[in-house]
C-alpha positions in Angstrom: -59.6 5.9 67.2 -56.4 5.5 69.8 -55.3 8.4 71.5 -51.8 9.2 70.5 -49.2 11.9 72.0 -48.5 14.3 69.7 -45.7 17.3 69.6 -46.8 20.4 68.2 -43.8 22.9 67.6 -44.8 27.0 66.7 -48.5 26.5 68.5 -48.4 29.7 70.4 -50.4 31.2 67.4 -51.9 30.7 64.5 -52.5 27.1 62.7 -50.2 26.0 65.7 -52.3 26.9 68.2 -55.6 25.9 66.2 -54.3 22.2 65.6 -53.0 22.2 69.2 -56.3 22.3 70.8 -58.3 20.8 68.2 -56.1 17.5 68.3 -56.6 17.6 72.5 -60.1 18.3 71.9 -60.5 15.1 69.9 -58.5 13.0 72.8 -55.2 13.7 72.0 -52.6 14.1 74.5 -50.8 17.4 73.0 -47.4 19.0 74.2 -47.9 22.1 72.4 -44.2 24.2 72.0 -43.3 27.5 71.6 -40.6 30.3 72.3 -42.7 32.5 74.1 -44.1 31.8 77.8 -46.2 34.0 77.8 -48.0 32.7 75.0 -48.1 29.2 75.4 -49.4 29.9 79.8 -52.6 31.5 78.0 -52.9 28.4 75.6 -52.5 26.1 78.3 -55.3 28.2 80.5 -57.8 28.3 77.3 -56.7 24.4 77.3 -58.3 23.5 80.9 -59.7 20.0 81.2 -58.4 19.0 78.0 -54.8 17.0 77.6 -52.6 19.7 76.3 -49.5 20.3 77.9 -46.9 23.0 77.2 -43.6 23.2 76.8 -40.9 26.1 76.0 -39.0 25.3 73.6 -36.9 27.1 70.6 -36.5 24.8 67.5 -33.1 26.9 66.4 -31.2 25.8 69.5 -30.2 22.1 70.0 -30.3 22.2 73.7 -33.5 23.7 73.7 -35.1 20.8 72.2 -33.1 17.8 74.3 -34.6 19.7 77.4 -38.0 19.1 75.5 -37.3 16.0 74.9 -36.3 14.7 78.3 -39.3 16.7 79.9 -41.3 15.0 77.1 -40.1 11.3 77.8 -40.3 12.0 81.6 -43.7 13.3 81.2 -44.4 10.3 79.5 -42.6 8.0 81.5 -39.9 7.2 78.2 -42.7 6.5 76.3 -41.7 9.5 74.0 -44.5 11.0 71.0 -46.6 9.3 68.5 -46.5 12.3 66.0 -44.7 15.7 65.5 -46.5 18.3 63.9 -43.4 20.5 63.0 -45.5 24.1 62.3 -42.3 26.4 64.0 -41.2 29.4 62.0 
């Protein structure tokens, strides 16, 4: 199977959070998204030596998610994602 880079939105908890690092544990890269900092700083510490990054991000607010976006294709170096997993709210 190829790796693919997938965006999770809403994976500070829950089903999220579960597909999050199961998808990175399977070789994944995963930017898992999420309002809450807090949150998504403990999933990215339970996370450790597998590829799942975090980003903040708010999927009500349009300028939230085109700072995703650019942090996403810059991460990526304009490669962009593979797969959203849109889970939020």
């Amino acid at each position: 199977m190829t790796s693919q880079i997938i965006l999770i939105t809403g994976a500070t908890s829950g089903i999220g959070r579960a597909a999050a690092l199961h998808l990175a544990k399977a070789g994944h890269r995963v930017f898992a998204t999420g309002r809450r900092a807090a949150a998504l700083a403990a999933l990215e510490k339970e996370a450790k030596g597998i590829k799942l990054e975090t980003l903040v991000m708010d999927v009500t607010k349009l300028q939230s998610i085109a700072k995703a976006k650019a942090e996403i294709e810059e991460r990526t170096k304009g490669y962009g994602v593979d797969a959203v997993v849109n889970n939020a709210g």
